[in-house]
Each structure stands twice: as C-alpha cells, then as structure tokens.
DOGURO-86727 format. One record per residue (C-alpha): residue number from 0; residue in three letters; x, y, z. Coordinates in steps of 0.5 Angstrom, whole numbers, plus 500, padded with zeros to 3 digits. Example, Ala and Ser with C-alpha at 12.3 -4.5 7.8 and 13.67 -1.06 7.14 Angstrom:
BEGIN
+-----+-----+-----+-----+-----+
!   k !   r !  c1 !  c2 !  c3 !
+-----+-----+-----+-----+-----+
!   0 ! ALA ! 525 ! 491 ! 516 !
!   1 ! SER ! 527 ! 498 ! 514 !
+-----+-----+-----+-----+-----+
END
This chain:
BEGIN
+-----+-----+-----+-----+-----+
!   k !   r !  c1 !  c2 !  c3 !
+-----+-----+-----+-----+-----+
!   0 ! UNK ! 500 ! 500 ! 500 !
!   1 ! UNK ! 503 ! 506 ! 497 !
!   2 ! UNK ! 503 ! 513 ! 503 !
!   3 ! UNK ! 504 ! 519 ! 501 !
!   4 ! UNK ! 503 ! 526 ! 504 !
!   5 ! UNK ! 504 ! 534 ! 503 !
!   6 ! UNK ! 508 ! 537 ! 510 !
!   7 ! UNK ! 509 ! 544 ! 511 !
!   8 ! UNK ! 511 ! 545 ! 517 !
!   9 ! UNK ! 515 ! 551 ! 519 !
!  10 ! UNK ! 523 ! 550 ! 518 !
!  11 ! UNK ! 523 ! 551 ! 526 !
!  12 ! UNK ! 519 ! 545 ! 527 !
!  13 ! UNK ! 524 ! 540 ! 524 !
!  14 ! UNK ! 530 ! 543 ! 530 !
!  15 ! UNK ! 526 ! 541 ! 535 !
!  16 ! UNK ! 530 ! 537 ! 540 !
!  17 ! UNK ! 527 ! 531 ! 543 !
!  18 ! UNK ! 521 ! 533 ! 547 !
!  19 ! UNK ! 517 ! 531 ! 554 !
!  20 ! UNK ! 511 ! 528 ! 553 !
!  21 ! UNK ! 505 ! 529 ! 557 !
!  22 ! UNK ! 503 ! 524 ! 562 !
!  23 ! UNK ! 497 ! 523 ! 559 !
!  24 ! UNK ! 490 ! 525 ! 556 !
!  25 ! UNK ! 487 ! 531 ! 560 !
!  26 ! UNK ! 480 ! 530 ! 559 !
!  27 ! UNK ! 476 ! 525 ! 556 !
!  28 ! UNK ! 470 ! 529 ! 553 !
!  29 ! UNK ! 468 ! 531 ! 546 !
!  30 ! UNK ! 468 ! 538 ! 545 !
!  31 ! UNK ! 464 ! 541 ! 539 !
!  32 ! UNK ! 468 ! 546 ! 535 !
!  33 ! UNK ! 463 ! 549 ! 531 !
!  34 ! UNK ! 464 ! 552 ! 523 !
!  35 ! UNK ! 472 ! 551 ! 520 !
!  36 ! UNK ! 478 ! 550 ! 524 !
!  37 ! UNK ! 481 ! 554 ! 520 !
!  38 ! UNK ! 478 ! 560 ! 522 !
!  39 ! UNK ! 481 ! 558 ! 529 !
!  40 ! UNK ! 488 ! 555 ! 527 !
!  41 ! UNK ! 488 ! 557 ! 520 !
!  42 ! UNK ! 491 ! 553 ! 514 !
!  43 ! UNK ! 492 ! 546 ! 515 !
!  44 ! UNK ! 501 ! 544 ! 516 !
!  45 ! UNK ! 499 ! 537 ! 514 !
!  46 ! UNK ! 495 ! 534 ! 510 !
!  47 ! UNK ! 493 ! 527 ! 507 !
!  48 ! UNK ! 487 ! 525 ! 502 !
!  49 ! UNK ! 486 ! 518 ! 503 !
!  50 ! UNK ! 482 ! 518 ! 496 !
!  51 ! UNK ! 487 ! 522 ! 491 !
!  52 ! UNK ! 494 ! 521 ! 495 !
!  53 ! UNK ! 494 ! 514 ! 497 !
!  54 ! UNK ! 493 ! 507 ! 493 !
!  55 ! UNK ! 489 ! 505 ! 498 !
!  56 ! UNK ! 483 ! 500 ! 497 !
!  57 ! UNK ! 477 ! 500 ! 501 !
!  58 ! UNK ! 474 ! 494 ! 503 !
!  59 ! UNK ! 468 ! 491 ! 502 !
!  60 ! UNK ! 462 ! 495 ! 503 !
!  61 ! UNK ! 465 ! 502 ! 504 !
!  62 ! UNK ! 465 ! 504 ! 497 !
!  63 ! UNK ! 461 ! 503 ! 490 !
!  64 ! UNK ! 462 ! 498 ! 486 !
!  65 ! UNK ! 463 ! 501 ! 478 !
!  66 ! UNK ! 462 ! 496 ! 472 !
!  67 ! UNK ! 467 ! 501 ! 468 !
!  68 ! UNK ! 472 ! 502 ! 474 !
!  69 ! UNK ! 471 ! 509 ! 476 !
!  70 ! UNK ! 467 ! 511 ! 481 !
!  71 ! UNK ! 465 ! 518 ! 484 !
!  72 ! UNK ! 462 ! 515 ! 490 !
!  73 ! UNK ! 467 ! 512 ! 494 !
!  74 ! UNK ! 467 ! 512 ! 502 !
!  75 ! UNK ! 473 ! 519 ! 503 !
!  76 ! UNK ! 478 ! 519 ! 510 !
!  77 ! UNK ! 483 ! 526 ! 510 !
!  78 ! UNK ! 486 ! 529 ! 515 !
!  79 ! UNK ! 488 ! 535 ! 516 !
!  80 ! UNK ! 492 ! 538 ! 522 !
!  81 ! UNK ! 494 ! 545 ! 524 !
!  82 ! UNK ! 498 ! 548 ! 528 !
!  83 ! UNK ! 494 ! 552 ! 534 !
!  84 ! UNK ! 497 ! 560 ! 533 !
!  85 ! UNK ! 494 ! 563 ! 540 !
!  86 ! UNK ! 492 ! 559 ! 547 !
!  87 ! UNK ! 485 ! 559 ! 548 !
!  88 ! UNK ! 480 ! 554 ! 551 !
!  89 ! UNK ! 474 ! 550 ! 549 !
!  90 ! UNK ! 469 ! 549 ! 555 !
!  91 ! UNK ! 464 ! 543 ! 554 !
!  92 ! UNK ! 459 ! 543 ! 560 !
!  93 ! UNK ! 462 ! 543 ! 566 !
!  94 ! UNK ! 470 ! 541 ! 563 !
!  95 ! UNK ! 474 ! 545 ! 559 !
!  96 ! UNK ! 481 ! 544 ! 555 !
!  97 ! UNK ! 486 ! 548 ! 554 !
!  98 ! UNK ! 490 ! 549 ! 546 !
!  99 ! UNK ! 497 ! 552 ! 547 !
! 100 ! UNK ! 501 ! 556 ! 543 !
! 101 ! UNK ! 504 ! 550 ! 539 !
! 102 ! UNK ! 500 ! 545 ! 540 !
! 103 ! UNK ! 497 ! 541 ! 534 !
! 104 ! UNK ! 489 ! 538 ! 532 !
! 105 ! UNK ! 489 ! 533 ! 528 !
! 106 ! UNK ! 482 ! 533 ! 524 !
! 107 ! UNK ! 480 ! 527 ! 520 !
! 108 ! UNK ! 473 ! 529 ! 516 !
! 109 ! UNK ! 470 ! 522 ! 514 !
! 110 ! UNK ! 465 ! 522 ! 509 !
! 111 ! UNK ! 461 ! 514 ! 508 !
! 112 ! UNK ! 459 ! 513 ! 500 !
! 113 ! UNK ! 451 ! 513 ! 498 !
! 114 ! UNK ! 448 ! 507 ! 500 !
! 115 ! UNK ! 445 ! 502 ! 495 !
! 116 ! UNK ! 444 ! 495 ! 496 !
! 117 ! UNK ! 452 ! 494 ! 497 !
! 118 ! UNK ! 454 ! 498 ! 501 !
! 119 ! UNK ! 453 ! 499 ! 509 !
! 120 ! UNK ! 447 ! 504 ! 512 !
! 121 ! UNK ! 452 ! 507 ! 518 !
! 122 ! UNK ! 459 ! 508 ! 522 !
! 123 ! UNK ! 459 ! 505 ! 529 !
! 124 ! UNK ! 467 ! 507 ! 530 !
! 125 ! UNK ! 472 ! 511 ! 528 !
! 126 ! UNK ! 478 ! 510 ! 530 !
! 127 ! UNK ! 486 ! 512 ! 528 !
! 128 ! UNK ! 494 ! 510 ! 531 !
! 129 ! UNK ! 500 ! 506 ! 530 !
! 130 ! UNK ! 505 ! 510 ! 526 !
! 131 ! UNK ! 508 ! 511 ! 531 !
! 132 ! UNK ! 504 ! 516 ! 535 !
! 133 ! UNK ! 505 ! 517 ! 542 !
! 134 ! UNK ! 498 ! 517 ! 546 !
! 135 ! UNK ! 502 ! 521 ! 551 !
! 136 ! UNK ! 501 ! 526 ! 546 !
! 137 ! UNK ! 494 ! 527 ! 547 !
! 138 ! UNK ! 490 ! 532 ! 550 !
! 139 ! UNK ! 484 ! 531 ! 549 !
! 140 ! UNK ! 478 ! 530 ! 543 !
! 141 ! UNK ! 472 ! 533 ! 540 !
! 142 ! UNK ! 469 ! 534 ! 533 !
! 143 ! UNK ! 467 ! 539 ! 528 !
! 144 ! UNK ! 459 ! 540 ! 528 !
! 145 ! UNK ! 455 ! 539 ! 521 !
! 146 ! UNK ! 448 ! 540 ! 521 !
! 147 ! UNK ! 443 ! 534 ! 521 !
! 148 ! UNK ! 450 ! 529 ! 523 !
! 149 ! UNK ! 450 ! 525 ! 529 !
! 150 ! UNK ! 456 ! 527 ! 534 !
! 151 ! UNK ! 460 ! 521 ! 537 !
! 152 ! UNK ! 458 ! 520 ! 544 !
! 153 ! UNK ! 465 ! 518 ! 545 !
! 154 ! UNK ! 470 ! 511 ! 546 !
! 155 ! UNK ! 472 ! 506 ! 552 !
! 156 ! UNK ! 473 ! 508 ! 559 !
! 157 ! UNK ! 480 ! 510 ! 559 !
! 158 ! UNK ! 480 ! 513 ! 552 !
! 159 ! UNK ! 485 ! 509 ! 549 !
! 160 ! UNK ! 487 ! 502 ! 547 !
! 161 ! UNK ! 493 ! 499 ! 547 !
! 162 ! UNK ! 495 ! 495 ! 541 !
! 163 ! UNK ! 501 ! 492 ! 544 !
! 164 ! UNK ! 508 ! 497 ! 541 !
! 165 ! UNK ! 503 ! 503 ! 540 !
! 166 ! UNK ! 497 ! 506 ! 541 !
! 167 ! UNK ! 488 ! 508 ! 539 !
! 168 ! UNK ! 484 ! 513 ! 540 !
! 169 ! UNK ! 477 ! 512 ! 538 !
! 170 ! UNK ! 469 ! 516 ! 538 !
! 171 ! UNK ! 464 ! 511 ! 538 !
! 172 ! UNK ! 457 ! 512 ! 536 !
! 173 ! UNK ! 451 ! 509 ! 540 !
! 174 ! UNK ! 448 ! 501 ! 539 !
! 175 ! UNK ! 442 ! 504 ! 534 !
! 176 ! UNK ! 443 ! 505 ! 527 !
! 177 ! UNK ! 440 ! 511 ! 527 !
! 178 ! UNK ! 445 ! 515 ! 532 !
! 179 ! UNK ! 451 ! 513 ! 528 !
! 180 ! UNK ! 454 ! 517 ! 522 !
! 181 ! UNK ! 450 ! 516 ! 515 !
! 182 ! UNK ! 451 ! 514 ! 508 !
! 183 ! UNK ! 453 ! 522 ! 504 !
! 184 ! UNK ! 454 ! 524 ! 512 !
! 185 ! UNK ! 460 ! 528 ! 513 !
! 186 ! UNK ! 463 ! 529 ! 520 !
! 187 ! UNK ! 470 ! 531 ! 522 !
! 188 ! UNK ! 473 ! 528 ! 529 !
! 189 ! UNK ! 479 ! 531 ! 533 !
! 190 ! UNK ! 485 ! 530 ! 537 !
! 191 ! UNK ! 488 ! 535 ! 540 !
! 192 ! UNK ! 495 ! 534 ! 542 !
! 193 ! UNK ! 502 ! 537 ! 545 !
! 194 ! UNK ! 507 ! 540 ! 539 !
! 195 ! UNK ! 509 ! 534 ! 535 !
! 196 ! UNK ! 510 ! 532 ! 528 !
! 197 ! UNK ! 505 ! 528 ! 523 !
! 198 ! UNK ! 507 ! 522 ! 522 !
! 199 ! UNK ! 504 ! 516 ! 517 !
! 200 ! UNK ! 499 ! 512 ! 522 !
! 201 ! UNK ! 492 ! 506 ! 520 !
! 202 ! UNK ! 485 ! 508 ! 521 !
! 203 ! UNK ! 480 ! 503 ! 522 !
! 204 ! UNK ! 472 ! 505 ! 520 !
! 205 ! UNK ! 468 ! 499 ! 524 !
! 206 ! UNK ! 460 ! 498 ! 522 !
! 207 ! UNK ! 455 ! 495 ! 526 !
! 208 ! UNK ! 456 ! 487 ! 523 !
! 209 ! UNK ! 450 ! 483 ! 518 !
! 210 ! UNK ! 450 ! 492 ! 513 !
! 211 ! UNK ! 452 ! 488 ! 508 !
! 212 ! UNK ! 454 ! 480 ! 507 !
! 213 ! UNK ! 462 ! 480 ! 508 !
! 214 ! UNK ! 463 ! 487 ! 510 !
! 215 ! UNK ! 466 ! 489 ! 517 !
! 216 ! UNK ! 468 ! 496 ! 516 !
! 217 ! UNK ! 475 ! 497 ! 513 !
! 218 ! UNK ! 482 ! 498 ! 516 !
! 219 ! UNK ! 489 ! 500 ! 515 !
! 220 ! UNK ! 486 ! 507 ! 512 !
! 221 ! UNK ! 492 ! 511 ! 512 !
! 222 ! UNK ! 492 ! 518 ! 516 !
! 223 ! UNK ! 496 ! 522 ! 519 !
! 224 ! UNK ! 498 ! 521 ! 527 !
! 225 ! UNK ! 503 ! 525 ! 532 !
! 226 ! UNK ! 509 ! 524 ! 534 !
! 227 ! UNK ! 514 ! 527 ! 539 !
! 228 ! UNK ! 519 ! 531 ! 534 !
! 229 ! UNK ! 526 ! 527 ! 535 !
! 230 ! UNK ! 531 ! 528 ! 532 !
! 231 ! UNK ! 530 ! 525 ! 524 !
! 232 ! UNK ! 523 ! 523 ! 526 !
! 233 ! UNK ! 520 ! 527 ! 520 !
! 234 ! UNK ! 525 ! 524 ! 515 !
! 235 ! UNK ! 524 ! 516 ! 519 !
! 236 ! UNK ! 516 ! 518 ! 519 !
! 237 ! UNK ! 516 ! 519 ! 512 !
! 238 ! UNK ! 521 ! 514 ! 509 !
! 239 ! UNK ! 519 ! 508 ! 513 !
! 240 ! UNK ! 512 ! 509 ! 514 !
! 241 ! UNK ! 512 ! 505 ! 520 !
! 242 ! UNK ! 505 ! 502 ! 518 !
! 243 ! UNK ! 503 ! 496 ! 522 !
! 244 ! UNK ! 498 ! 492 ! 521 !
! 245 ! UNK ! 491 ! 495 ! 526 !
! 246 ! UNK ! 487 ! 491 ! 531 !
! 247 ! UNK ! 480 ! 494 ! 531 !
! 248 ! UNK ! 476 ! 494 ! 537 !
! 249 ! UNK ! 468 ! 495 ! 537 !
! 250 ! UNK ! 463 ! 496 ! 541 !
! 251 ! UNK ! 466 ! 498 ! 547 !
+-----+-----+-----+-----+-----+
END
C-alpha cells in the first residue's frame, strides 16, 4: 500500500529536539467546534487524502461498485492537521480543554459512500493509530458539527486501547443504526495534541455486523497520526511509514 502526504510545517518544527511527553489524556470529553477549523487554526501544516493521495482499496461494502472501474461515489477519509497559532479554551459542560501555542489538531473528515443494496447503511466507530503515534501526546477529542449529523458519543472508558507496541483512539456512536453517522453524511473528528509531528498511522472504520454480506468496515485506512519530534523523526516518518497491521475494537 503506497503512502504518500503533503507536509508543510514551519522549518522551525524540524529542529526541534526531543520532547517530554504528557502523562497522558487531560480529558475524555468531546468537544464540538463549530464551522471551519480554520477560521480558529488556520491553513492545514499537513494533509492526507485517502482518496487522491493513496493506493488504498476500501473493503468490502465501503465503496460502489462501477462495472466501468470508475466511481465517484467512494467512502473518503482526509486528515488534516493544523498548528494551533494563540491559547485558547474550549468548554463543554462543566469540562474545559485548553490548546496552547504550538499544540496541533488532527482532524479527520469521514464521508460514507451512498447507499444501495452493496454498501452498509452506517458507522459505528472510527478509530485511528499506530505509525508510531504517541498516546502521551493527546490532550483531548471533539468534533466539528455538521448540520443533521449525529455526533459520537465517545469510546472505552480510558479513551485509548493498547495495541501492543502502539496506541488507538477512537469516537463511538450509540448501538442504534439511527444515531450512527450515515451514508452521504459527513462528519470531522478531532484530536488535540502536545506540539508533535504528522506521521503516517492506520484508520479502521467499524460497522454494525450482517449491513452488507462480508462487510465489517475497513481497516489499514492511511491518516496522519502525531509524534513527538525527535531528531530524524520526520525524514523516518515519511520513508519508512511505520505501518502496522491495526487491531479493531468495536462495541465497547
């Protein structure tokens, strides 16, 4: 599987030395953020589109099937993260999250393909990690609201799942088929993180089992994932890949 993305960090970025991680999650609440990051964050410093930048093949169910090989109706992952410019805080109830100067969002905009009679009918979970991302990193989750879209209601108790060497994160929608996010529904989700690098890491979108005959999501889905800056991080990042093969965890 070919992974390619478009990295435009500030030159500063790349000198950094290596860097203390957090102890861990600050909060397990989802914040909303409403309208375009950018109008908080600005342009994207990194970008991945599953669709146009990758030789990725969704599996079975997530996508249309053309009898001429071209489809325009194709589930569509992107990730795009942005450098966080001024502190500010995002408040959610009686909870509040607080993004530093430096510190970066990793949004990921998930559109699932139209429905027909081959395609499943929703998402249960999302989920991104591995490529070497550092659950240390991450501060906190949200997501940006789209009108008549469901938002998650969140993941496992701790937020994150070991995968052995690496780590998940993940926003969960309800059992019901009707509060899961829908076919030509769009939805970004968010992680906040410490200062780090994008690196390449897996997505793995879960359905609800028996949608579609054979279909059970898909997995290995290519994003971008943070990691603390060390030293030759970005060049390793970008040569080597670093990516594993993903566990999926549903239903929790």
């Amino acid at each position: 599987m070919k992974n390619r993305f478009t990295y435009i960090a500030p030159l500063a970025l790349l000198g950094v030395g290596v860097a203390t991680a957090n102890a861990g999650l600050v909060s397990a609440e989802m914040f909303e953020v409403v309208g375009d990051p950018a109008a908080l964050w600005g342009s994207p410093i990194a970008s991945l589109d599953v669709n146009t930048e990758t030789g990725y093949t969704w599996d079975v169910g997530m996508e249309v099937p053309f009898g001429s090989g071209a489809g325009s109706d194709i589930t569509h992952v992107t990730t795009n993260v942005y450098n966080v410019a001024n502190s500010m805080i995002l408040n959610q109830g009686g909870d509040s999250i607080t993004l530093g100067a430096g510190d970066r969002v990793f949004a990921y905009t998930i559109t699932l393909v139209r429905a027909n009679a081959n395609t499943v009918a929703s998402i249960e979970e999302f989920q991104v990690g591995n490529g070497g991302s550092d659950g240390n990193l991450i501060n906190g989750r949200g997501y940006i609201s789209n009108g008549g879209v469901e938002s998650p209601v969140g993941g496992n108790a701790s937020d994150f799942t070991d995968l052995g060497f690496f780590w998940a994160h993940d926003w969960l929608w309800g059992p019901e088929i009707a509060d899961q996010l829908q076919n030509e529904q769009t939805l970004t989700v968010l992680l906040f993180a410490e200062p780090s690098i994008a690196v390449p890491g897996l997505g793995v979108i879960g359905t609800n089992p028996g949608q579609v005959a054979g279909a059970d999501g898909s997995s290995n889905i290519p994003v971008l994932v943070p990691q603390i800056p060390t030293p030759g991080a970005f060049a390793i990042g970008i040569i080597a890949g670093v990516m594993g093969t993903k566990r999926s965890r549903r239903g929790e």
